[in-house]
C-alpha positions as CSV (number, residue, x, y, z in Angstrom):
1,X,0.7,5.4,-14.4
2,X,3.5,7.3,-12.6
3,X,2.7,9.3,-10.6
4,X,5.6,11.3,-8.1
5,X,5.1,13.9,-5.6
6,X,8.2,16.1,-5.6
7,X,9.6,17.2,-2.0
8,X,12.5,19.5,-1.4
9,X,13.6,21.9,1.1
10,X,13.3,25.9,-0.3
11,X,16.7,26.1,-2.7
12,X,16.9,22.1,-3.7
13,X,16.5,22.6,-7.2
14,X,12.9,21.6,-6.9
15,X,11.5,23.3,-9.6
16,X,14.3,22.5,-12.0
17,X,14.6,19.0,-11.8
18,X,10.2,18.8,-12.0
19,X,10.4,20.4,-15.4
20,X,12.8,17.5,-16.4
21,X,10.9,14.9,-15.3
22,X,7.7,16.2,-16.6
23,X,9.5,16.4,-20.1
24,X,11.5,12.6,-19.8
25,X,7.8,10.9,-18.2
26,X,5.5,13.1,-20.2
27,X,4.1,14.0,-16.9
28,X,1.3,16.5,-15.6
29,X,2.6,19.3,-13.3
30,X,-0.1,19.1,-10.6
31,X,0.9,22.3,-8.8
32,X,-1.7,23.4,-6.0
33,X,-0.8,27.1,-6.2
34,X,-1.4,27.2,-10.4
35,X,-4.7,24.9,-9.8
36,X,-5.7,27.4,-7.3
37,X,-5.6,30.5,-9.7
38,X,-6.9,28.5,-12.8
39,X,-9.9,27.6,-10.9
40,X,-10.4,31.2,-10.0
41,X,-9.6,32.7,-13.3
42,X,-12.2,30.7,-15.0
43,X,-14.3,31.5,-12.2
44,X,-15.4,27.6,-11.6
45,X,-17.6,27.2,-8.4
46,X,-14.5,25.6,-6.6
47,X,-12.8,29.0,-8.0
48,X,-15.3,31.1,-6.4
49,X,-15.7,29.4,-3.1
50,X,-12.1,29.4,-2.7
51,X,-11.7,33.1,-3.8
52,X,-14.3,33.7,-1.0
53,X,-11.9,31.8,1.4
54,X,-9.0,33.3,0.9
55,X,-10.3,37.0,0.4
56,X,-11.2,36.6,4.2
57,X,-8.0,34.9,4.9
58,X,-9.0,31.4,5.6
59,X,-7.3,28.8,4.1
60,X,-8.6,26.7,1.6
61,X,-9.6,24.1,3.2
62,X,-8.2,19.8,1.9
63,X,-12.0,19.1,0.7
64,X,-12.0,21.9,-1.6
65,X,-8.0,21.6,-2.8
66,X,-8.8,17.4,-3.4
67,X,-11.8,18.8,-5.2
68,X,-9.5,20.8,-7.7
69,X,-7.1,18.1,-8.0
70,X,-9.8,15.0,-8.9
71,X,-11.5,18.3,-11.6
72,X,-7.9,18.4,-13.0
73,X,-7.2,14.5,-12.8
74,X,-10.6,13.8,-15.1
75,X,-9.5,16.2,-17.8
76,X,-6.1,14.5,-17.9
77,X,-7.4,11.3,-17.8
78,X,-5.0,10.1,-21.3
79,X,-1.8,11.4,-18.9
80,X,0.8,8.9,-17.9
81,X,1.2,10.5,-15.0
82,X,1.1,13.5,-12.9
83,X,4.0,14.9,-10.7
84,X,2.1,17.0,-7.1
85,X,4.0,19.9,-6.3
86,X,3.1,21.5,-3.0
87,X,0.8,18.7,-2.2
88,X,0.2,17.1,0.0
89,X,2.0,18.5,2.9
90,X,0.2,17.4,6.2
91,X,-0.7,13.3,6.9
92,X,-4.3,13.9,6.5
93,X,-3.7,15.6,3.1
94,X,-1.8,12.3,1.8
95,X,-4.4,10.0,3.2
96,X,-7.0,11.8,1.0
97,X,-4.8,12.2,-1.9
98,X,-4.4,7.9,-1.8
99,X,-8.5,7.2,-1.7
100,X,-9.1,10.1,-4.4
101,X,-6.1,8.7,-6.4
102,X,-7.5,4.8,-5.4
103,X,-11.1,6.2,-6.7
104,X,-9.7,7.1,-9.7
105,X,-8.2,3.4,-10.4
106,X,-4.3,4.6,-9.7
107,X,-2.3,5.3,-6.8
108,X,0.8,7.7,-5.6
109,X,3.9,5.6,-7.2
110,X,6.5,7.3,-5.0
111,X,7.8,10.4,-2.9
112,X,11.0,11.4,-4.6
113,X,13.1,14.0,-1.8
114,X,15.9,15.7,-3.2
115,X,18.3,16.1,0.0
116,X,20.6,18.9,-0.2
117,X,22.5,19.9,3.9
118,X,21.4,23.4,5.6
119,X,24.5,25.0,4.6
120,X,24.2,24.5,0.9
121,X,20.6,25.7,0.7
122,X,21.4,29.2,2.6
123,X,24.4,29.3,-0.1
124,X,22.4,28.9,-3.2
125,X,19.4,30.8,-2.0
126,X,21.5,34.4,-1.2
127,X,23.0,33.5,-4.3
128,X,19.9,33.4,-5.9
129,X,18.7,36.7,-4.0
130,X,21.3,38.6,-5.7
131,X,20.2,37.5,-8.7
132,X,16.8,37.8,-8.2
133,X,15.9,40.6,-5.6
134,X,13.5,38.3,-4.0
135,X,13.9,39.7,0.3
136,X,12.8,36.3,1.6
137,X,16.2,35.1,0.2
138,X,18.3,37.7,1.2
139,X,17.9,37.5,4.8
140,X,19.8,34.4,6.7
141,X,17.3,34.4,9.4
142,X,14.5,33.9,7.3
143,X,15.6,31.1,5.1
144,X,16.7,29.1,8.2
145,X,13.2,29.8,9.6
146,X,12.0,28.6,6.0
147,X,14.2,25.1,6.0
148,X,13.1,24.4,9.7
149,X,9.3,24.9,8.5
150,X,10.1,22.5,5.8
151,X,12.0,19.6,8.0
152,X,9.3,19.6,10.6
153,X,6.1,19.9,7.9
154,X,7.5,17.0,5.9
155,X,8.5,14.6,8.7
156,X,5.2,12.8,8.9
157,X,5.2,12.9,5.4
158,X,8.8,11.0,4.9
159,X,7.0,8.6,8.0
160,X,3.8,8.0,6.3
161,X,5.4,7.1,2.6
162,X,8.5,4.9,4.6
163,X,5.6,2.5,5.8
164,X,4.0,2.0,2.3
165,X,7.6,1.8,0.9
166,X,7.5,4.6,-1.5
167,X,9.5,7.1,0.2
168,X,13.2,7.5,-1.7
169,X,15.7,9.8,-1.0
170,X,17.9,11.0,-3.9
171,X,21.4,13.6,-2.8
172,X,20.4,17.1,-4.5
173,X,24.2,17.9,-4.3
174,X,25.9,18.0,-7.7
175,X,25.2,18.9,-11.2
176,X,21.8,19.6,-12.5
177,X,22.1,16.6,-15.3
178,X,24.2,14.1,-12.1
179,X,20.9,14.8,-9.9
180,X,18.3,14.2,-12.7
181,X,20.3,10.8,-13.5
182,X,19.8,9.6,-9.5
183,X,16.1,10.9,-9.8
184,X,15.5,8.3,-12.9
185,X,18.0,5.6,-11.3
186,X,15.2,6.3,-8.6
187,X,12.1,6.3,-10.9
188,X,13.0,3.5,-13.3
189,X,12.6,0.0,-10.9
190,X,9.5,1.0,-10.6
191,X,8.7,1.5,-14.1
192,X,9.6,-2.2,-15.1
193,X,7.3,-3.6,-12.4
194,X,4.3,-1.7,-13.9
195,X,1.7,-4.4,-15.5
196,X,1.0,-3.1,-19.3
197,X,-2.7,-4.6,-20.4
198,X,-3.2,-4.1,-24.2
199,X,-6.8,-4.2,-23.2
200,X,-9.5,-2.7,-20.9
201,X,-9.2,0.0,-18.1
202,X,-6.8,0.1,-15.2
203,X,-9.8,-0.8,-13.2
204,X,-10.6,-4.2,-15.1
205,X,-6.8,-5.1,-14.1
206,X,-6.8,-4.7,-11.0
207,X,-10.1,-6.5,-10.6
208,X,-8.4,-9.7,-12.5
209,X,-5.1,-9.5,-10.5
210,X,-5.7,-9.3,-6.8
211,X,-8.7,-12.8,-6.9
212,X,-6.1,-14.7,-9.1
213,X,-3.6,-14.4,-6.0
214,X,-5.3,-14.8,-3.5
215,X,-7.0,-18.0,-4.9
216,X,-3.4,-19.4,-5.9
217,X,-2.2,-19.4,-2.3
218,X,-5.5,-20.7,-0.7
219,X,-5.8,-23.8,-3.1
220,X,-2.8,-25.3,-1.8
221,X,-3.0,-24.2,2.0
222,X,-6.6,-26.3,2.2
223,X,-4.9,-29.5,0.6
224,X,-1.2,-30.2,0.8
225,X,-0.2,-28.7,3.9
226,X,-3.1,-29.4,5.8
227,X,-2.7,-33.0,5.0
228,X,0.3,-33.4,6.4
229,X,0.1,-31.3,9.4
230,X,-3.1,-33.4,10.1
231,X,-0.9,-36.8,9.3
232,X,1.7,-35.2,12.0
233,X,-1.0,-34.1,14.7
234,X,-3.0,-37.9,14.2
235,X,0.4,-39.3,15.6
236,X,0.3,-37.0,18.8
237,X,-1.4,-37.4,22.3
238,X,-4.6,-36.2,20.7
239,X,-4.7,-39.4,18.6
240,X,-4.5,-41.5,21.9
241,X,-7.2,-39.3,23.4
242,X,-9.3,-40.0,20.8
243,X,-8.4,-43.7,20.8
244,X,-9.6,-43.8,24.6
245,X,-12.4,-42.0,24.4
246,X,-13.8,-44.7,21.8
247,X,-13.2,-47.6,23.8
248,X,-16.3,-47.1,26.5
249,X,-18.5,-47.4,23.3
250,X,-18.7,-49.3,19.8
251,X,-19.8,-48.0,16.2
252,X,-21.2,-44.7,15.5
253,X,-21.2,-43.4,19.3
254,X,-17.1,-44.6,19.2
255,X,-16.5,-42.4,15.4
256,X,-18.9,-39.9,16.8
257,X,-17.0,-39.4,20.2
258,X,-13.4,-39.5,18.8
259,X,-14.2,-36.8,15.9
260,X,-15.2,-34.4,18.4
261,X,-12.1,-35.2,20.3
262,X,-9.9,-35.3,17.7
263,X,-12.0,-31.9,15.9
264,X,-10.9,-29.6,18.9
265,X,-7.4,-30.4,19.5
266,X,-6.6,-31.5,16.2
267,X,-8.0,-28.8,13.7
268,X,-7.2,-26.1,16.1
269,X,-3.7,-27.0,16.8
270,X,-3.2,-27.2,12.4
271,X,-5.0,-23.9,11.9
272,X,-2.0,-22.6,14.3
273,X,0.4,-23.8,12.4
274,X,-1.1,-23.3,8.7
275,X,-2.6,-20.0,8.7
276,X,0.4,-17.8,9.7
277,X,2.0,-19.1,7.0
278,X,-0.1,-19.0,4.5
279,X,-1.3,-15.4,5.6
280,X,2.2,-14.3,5.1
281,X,2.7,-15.8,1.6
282,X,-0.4,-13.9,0.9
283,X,0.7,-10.5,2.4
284,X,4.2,-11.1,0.2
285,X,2.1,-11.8,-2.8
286,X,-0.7,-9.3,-2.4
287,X,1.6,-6.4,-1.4
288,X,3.7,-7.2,-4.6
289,X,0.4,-7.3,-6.8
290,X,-2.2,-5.1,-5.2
291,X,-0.2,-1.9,-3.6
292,X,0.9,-0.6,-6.3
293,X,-2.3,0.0,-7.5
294,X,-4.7,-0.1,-4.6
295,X,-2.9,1.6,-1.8
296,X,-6.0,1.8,0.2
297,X,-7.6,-1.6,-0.4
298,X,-4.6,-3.4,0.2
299,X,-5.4,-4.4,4.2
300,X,-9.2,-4.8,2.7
301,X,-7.9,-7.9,0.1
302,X,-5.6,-9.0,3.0
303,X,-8.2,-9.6,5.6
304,X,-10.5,-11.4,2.7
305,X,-8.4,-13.8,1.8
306,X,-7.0,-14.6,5.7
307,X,-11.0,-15.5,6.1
308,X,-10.8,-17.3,3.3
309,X,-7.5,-19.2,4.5
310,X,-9.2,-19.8,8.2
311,X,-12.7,-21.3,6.5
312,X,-10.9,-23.5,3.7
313,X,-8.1,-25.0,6.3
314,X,-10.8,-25.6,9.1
315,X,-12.8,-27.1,6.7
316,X,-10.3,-29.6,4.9
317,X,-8.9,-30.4,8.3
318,X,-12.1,-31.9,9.6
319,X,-13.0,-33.3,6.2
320,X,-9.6,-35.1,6.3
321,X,-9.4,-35.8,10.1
322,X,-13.0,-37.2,10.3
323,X,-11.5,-39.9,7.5
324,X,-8.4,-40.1,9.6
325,X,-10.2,-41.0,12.9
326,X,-9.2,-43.9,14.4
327,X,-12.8,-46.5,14.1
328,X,-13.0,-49.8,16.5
329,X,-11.5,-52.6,14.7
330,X,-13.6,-55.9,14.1
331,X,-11.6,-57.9,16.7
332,X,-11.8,-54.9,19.6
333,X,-15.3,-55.0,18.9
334,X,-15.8,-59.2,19.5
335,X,-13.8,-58.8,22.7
336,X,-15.9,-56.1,24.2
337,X,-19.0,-58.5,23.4
């Protein structure tokens, strides 16, 4: 599913370039404003409460605007994909955009921002004053005022979609049909990474996709590397330590005594070295795999498998170092009698 939210400064060409994409992507126009009136005209109990809000000039408040967009999500639920206009707009409003979106087995594919400089924007939008008789762009003053409001709301925004790697910034300078081609040149990576299944939900996907990497990347951290970090380790001073600490004692109390020695120092100095690895391999493969489509459960999935990494190499390593151990041979053992 793809599914965009739209920024661009008043007079970027905004609302020409969504009708394109909505007709190329056969996307839904999920416009906050238009939700808003529908909801009231149809006088839904969202509709009401927020007609109630705004007659006594509170804003809506995010609960009740989420609420409208997951009413408008389920009754578009054949849609391959939805472009937000107008939303979200503060931090908060994108974090519960992502858990409605992850509740509803999809997530936010990208912010596309169409960048056009100050000067252009104040040129098209008395341009478009003329035409248009609108005051708002008629008056220098107040479209500056309107392009500062717009750089400062959307900073966060551009800072909270950089760190999930979905924030892409395409030059709204140009011709209509040169700016639509960057917006697709933009779009259409991301289209060939998308997994099709010829069967079963989105949900039944994503549950089959994230286990299946995580238990690719543990198998092999509990076996081959442990094996021969513990081979390099059994070599070190802690093998010697263990090799003294045997020799006061014979049989069971010597293997007893040198697995505890070699237990500590051993396991914990291969879990150093194994685990960051491994967790990063994970992170590469579970980023790749799971963020796309579960945004929010993404550091969730991480931290489960990182247990599992911890409890699978401690575990091998003491298997494997207990074998390892150095035991009293037959002539130490005739000596000491």
């Amino acid at each position: 599913m793809l599914n965009i939210v739209l920024f661009g400064p008043p007079g970027a060409g905004k609302g020409t370039q969504s009708e394109n994409l909505i007709k190329k992507y056969q996307l839904v126009h999920l416009s906050t404003g238009d939700i808003l009136r529908s909801e009231i005209a149809a006088g839904t109990q969202l509709g009401i409460e927020a007609k109630m809000l705004m007659d006594a000039g509170v804003l809506v408040p995010d609960e009740v605007v989420i609420a409208m967009i997951s009413s408008k999500l389920d009754h578009n639920k054949d849609a391959k994909g939805f472009i937000f206009d107008g939303f979200p707009r503060t931090t908060a409003q994108a974090e519960a955009l992502d858990k409605l979106l992850y509740q509803k087995h999809t997530s936010i594919t990208m912010m596309l921002a169409l960048e056009v400089n100050d000067e252009e924007l104040i040129k098209r939008l008395l341009s478009r004053g003329k035409e248009s008789g609108r005051p708002d762009d008629q008056n220098e003053r107040i479209i500056r005022n309107r392009i500062d409001e717009y750089n400062n709301k959307t900073a966060p925004l551009k800072e909270y979609y950089s760190s999930q790697n979905k924030f892409r910034i395409v030059n709204g300078i140009g011709s209509v049909d040169d700016i639509f081609n960057s917006l697709c040149s933009a779009i259409e990576p991301t289209q060939r990474k998308v997994i099709i299944s010829t069967s079963g939900s989105d949900k039944k996907v994503i549950k089959k996709e994230a286990p299946k990497a995580v238990k690719t990347v543990v198998k092999p951290a509990a076996n081959n590397v442990v094996k021969v970090e513990v081979k390099k380790t059994l070599k070190a001073p802690a093998k010697k330590a263990a090799v003294k600490a045997s020799r006061p004692v014979s049989g069971k109390a010597a293997k007893t005594s040198a697995k505890k020695v070699v237990s500590k120092k051993v396991v914990k100095k291969i879990a150093k070295k194994v685990v960051p690895k491994k967790v990063k391999v994970v992170k590469k493969k579970l980023v790749k795999k799971v963020a796309a489509k579960k945004p929010v459960a993404k550091n969730k999935v991480i931290k489960k498998a990182v247990k599992k990494i911890i409890k699978k190499v401690t575990k091998t390593a003491k298997k494997i170092v207990a074998k390892k151990v150095v035991k009293p041979s037959k002539k130490s053992s005739k000596k000491r009698k």
